[in-house]
C-alpha positions in Angstrom: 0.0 0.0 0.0 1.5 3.7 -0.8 2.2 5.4 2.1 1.5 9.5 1.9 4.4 11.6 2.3 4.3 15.4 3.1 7.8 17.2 2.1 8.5 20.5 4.3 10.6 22.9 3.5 14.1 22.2 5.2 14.6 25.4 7.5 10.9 24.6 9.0 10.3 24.6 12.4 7.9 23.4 14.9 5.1 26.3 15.9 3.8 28.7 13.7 1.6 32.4 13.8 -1.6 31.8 14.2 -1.4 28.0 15.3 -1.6 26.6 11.9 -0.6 23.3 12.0 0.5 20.6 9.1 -1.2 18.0 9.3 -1.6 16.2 6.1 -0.2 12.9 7.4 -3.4 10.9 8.8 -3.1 8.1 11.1 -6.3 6.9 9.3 -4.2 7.0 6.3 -2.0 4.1 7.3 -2.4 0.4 8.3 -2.1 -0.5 11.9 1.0 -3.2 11.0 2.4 -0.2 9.5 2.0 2.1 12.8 3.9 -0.6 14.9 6.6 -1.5 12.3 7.2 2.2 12.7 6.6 3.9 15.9 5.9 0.4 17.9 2.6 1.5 19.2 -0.7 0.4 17.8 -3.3 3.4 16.5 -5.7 3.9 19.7 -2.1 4.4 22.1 -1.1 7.2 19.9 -4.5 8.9 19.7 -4.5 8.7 23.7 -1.1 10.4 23.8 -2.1 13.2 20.9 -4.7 14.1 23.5 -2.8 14.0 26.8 0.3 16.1 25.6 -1.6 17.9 22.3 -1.7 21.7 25.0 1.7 21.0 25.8 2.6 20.4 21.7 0.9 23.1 20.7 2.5 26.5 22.0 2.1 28.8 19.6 5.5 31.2 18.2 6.4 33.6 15.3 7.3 31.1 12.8 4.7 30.6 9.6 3.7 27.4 10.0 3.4 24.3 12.6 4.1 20.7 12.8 1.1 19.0 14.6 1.2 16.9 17.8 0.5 14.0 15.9 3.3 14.4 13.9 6.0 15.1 16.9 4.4 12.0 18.9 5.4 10.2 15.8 8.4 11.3 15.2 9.4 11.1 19.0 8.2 7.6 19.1 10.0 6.4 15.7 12.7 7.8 17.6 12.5 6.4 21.0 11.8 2.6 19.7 14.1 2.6 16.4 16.8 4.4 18.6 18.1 6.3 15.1 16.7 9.7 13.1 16.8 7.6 9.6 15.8 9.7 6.7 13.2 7.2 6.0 11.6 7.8 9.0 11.5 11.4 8.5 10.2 11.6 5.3 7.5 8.7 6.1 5.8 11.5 8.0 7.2 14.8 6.1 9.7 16.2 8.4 13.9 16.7 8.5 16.1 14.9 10.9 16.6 18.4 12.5 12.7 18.7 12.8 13.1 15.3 14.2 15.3 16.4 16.7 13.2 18.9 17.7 9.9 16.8 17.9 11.9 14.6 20.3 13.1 17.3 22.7 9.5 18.5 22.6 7.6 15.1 23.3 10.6 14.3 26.0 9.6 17.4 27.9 6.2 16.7 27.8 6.4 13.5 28.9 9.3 14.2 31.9 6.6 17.2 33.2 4.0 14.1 33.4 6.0 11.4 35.1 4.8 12.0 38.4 1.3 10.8 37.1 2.0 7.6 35.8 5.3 6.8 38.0 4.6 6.3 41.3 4.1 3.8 45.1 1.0 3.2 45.8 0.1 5.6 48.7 -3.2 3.6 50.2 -3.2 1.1 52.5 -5.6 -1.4 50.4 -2.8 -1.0 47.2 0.2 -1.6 49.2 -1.3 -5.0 50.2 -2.6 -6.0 47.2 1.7 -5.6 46.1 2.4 -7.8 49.0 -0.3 -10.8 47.8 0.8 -10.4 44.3 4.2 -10.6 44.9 3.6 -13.6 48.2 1.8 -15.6 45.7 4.5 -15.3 43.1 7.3 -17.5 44.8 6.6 -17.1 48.4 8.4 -14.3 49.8 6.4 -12.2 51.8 6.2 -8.4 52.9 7.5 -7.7 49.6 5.7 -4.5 47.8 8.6 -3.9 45.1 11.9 -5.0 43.5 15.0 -2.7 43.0 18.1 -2.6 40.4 20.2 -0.5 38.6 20.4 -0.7 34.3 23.3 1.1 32.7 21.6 3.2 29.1 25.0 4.5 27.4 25.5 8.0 26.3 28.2 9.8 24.6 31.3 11.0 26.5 30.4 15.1 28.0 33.6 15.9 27.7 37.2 14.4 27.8 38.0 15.4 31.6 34.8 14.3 32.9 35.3 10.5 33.7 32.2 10.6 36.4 29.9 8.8 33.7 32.4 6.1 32.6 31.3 3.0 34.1 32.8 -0.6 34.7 32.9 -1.2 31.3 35.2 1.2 30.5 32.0 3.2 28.6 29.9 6.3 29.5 26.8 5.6 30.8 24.1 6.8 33.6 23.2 4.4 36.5 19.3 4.6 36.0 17.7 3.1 39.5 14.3 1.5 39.1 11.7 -0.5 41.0 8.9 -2.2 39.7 5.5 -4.4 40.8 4.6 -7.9 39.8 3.3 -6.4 36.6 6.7 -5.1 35.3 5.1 -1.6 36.1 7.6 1.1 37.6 7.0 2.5 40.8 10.4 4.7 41.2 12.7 5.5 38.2 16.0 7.8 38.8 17.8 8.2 36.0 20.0 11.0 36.7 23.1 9.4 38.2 26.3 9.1 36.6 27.8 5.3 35.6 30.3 5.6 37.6 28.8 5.1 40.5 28.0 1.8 42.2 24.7 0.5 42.5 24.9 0.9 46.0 26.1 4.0 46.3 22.9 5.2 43.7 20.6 3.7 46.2 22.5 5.0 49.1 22.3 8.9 47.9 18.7 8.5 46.0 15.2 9.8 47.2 13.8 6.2 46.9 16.5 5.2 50.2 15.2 8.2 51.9 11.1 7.5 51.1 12.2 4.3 52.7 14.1 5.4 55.8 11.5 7.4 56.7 9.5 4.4 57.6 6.9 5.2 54.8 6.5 1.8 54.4 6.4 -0.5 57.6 6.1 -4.3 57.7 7.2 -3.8 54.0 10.4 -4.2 52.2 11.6 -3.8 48.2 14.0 -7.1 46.8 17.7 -6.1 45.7 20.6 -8.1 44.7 23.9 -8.2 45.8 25.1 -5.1 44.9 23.1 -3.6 47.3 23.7 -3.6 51.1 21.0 -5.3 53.4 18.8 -2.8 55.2 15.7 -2.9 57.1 13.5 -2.1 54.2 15.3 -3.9 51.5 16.3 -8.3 51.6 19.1 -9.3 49.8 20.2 -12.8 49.4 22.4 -14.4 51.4 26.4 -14.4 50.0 26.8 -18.2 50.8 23.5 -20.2 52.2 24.3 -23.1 54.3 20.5 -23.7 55.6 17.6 -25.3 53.8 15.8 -22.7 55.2 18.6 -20.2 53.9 18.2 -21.9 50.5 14.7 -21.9 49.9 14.8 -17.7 50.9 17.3 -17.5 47.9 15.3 -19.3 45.5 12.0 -17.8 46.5 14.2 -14.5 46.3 16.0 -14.8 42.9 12.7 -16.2 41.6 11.0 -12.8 42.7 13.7 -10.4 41.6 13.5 -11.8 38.1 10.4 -10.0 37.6 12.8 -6.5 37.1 15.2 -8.2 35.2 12.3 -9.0 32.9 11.2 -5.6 33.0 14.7 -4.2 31.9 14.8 -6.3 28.9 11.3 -5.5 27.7 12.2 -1.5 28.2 15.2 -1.8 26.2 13.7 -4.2 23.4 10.9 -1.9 23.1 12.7 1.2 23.1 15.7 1.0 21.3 17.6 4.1 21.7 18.3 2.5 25.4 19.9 -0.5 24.6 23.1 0.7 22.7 22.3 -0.8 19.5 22.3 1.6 17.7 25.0 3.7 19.5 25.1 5.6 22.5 22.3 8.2 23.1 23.8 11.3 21.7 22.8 14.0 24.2 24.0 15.5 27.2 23.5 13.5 30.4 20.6 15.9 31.8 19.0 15.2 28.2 19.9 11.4 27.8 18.4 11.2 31.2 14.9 13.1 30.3 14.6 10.4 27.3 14.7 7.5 29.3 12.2 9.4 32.0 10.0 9.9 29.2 10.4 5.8 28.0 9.5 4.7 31.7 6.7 7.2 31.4 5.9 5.4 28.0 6.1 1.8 29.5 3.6 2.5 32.3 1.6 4.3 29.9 0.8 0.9 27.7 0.6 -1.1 30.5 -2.4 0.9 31.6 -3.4 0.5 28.0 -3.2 -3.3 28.4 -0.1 -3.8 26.1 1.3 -6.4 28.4 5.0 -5.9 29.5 6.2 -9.2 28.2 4.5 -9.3 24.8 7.8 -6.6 23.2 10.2 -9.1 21.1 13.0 -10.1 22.6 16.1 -9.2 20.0 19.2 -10.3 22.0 20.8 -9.7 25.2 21.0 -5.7 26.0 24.3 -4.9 26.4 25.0 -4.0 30.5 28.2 -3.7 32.6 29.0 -7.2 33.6 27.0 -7.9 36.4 29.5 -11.0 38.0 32.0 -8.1 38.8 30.4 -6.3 41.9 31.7 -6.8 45.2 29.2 -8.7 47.8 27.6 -5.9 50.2 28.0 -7.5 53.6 25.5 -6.4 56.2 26.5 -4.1 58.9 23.0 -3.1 60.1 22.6 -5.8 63.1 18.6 -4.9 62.7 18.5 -5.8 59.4 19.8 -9.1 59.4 17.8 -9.8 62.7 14.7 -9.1 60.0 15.6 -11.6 57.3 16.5 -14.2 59.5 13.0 -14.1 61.5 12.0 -14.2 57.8 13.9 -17.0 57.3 12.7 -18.5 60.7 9.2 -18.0 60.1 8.3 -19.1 56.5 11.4 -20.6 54.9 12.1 -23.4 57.8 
């Protein structure tokens, strides 16, 4: 089937007098196979996000003319789940990569402003439970209303001096901390801090670790591996079980903490410009770190739409710092371990 493309004048640029918009590219125009091959999202999704950030697309300047908000959600999501500006894609909807670029920072924005909407801990007492049953029933582990890790997203080197952001690997990258539910839906997403930093150190100096040790949450703890130390509020597994009892918590945990690992890879098959396969995002950190805001706010979007978190193709392994290489947090907080092994006492023996 032809596809209708719309060619704009090179030096055009988003808003224009008098709100006049461009709009000759119709969604009805196209086949829905042809929507997700290109942007990743099926029809109804995009019509939802037209209206939920069409105000905040449409500011009105002194230039002639205007490119719609359905034309920078599509460009912004070509973008986000192809993880390239290609010509083609440009020119499937009637824009230049530098329009692109623009449509990007523009959707990004709009997105970051509304990630306090669709990111967020349940606050009531009923939804906090309802964690804990979904996440008992999985494997057993109880208490549990969410589970914690760190993904690496690579970006390109701020400067030469600057050797904060290079991580393990020897790359630049920011430390992006995350915690999901049983659903793969996120609950907390930093994704500010630099890849140099350990994953314990993130959680050590980020808002979620003070939420928490402000006893917000009693009787209630997240799941973290062992790059993370053992707190009151958050079971890791033990370094070296000896115990039945010590080796059925392990299981039941790892089984449990898969659920984010799961999540991670869905993110980064779905939205490609995280996963480094197509290069490292090319942005400054403050920008590289609004994008994947704005993917997170993307992933929690379709899961309220009922795209379901595991149906994205899997592609291949996302490329991450090796894992292995972090060092075993010991516990030091005496009141912590006392916790998991009454945990251990109570429903693991």
């Amino acid at each position: 089937m032809a596809i209708p493309i719309t060619v704009l004048d090179c030096d055009l640029l988003l808003y224009g007098r008098g709100h006049r918009t461009l709009d000759r590219f119709k969604l009805d125009d196209v086949t829905d196979e042809y929507l997700m091959s290109m942007y990743g999202f099926p029809r109804q999704f995009i019509y939802y996000l037209v209206e939920l950030l069409g105000a905040s697309l449409s500011r009105p300047t002194q230039r002639s003319r205007a490119i719609s908000p359905e034309t920078q959600i599509l460009a912004a999501l070509g973008f986000y789940t192809s993880g390239s500006f290609q010509t083609r894609m440009g020119d499937a909807i009637g824009i230049s990569q530098a329009s692109m670029s623009r449509c990007v920072a523009n959707v990004t924005e709009a997105l970051v402003e509304r990630a306090t909407q669709f990111i967020r801990f349940p606050a009531d007492e009923a939804s906090v439970q309802a964690l804990k049953d979904e996440f008992y029933g999985l494997a057993g582990m109880p208490g549990v209303i969410g589970v914690v890790d760190c993904i690496h997203v690579a970006i390109k080197a701020p400067n030469a001096e600057d050797l904060s952001y290079v991580n393990r690997k020897g790359l630049h990258s920011l430390n992006c901390l995350m915690v999901c539910d049983i659903r793969g839906a996120l609950m907390t997403v930093e994704t500010n801090w630099p890849g140099s930093l350990q994953d314990y150190a993130v959680l050590q100096q980020s808002s979620l670790s003070s939420h928490f040790e402000a006893g917000v949450h009693k009787d209630s703890w997240l799941l973290g591996d062992s790059s993370f130390s053992l707190r009151t509020w958050l079971m890791t597994p033990l370094h070296i079980p000896e115990t039945p009892a010590e080796y059925r918590y392990n299981m039941a945990h790892s089984a449990t903490h898969s659920v984010i690992e799961k999540t991670f890879r869905t993110l980064c098959s779905r939205f490609r410009c995280l996963d480094g396969s197509k290069g490292a995002l090319q942005y400054s950190p403050e920008k590289s770190s609004h994008i994947i805001l704005a993917c997170c706010v993307l992933h929690n979007i379709s899961l309220e739409h009922g795209m379901d978190v595991w149906s994205s193709p899997m592609t291949g392994p996302m490329e991450q710092p090796p894992e292995e290489e972090y060092e075993h947090m010991e516990s030091l907080d005496l009141e912590a371990d006392r916790i998991r092994q009454e945990l251990m006492l109570t429903h693991f023996s």
